[in-house]
NUMIVEX-153009 format. One record per residue (C-alpha): residue number from 1; x, y, z. Coordinates in Angstrom, 1 decimal, decimal comma, always signed. Example, Ala and Ser with C-alpha at 12.3 -4.5 7.8 and 13.67 -1.06 7.14 Angstrom:
2
{atom 1; {+12,3; -4,5; +7,8}} {atom 2; {+13,7; -1,1; +7,1}} 
//
This chain:
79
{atom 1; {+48,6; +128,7; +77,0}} {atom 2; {+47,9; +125,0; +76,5}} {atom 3; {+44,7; +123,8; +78,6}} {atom 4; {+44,3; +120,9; +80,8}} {atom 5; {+41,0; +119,2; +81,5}} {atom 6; {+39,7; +119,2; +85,1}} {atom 7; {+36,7; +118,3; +86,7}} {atom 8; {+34,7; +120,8; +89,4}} {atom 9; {+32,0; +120,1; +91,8}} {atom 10; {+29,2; +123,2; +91,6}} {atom 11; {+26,1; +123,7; +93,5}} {atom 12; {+22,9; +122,3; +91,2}} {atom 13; {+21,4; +126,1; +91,2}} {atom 14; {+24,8; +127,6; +90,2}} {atom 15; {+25,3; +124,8; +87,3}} {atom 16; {+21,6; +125,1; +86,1}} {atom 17; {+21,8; +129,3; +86,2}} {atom 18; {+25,6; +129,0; +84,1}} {atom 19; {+23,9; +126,7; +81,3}} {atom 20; {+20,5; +128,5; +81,2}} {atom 21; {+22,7; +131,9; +80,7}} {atom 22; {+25,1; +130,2; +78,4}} {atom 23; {+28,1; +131,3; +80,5}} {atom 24; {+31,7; +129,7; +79,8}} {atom 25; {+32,3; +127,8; +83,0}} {atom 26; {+35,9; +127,4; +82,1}} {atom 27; {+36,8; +130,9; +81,3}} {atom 28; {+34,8; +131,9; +84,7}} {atom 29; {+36,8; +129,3; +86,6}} {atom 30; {+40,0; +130,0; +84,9}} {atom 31; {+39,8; +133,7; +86,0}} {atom 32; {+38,5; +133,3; +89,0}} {atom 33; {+41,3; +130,8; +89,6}} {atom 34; {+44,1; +133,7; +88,3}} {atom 35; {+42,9; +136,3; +91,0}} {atom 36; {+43,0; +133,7; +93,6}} {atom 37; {+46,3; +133,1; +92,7}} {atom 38; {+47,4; +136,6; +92,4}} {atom 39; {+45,7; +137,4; +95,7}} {atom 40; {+47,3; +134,7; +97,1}} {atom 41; {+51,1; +135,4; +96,1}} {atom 42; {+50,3; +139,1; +97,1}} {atom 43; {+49,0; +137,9; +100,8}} {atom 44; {+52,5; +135,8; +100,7}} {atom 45; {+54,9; +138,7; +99,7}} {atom 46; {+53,2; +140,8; +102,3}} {atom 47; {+53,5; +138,3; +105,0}} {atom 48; {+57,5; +137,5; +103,6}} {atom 49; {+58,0; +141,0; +103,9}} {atom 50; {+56,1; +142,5; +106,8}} {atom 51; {+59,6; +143,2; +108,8}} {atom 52; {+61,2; +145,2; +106,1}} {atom 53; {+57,4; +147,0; +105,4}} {atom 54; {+57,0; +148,1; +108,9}} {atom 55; {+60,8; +149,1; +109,7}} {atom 56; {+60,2; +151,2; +106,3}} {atom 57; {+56,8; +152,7; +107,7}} {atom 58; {+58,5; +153,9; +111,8}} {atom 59; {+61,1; +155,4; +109,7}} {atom 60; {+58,7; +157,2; +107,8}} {atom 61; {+56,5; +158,0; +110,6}} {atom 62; {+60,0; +159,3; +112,6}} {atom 63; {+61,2; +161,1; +109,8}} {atom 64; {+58,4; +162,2; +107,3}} {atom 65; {+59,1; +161,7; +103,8}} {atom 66; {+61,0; +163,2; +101,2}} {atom 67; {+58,3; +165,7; +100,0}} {atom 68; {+56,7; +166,6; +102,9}} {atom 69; {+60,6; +167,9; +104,4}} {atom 70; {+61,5; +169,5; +100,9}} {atom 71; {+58,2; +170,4; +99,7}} {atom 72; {+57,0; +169,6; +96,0}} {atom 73; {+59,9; +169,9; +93,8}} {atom 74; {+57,4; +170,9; +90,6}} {atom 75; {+54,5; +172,9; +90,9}} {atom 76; {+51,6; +174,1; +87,8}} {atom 77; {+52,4; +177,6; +87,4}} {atom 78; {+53,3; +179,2; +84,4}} {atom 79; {+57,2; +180,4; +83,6}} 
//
């Protein structure tokens, strides 16, 4: 993926302790920026889809689910 310069603002400890460790500051913030982002989207399809999640969750509380009204369809015992 092509990269795109940027420039950060960083706390003068946090800057000193990534050079004195010879950390890469833009892996770190690129990674750091990918979880936010998938945290983010995830936060957003939970919130776009909280009506169909809970209408999905009071029908399982009302009706169980599959398993627990047919019990487990394989079990580990020998033939």
């Amino acid at each position: 993926m092509a990269k795109a310069r940027t420039s950060i603002s960083l706390d003068e400890e946090v800057l000193e302790n990534v050079k004195r460790l010879n950390l890469n500051l833009s892996e770190i913030a690129n990674e750091a920026a990918i979880q936010s982002i998938k945290q983010s989207k995830t936060e957003q399809w939970k919130q776009e889809n909280k009506e169909a999640l809970d209408e999905y969750n009071a029908f399982i509380e009302r009706h169980g689910t599959f398993g627990e009204k047919h019990g487990v369809m394989f079990k580990n015992e020998p033939i």
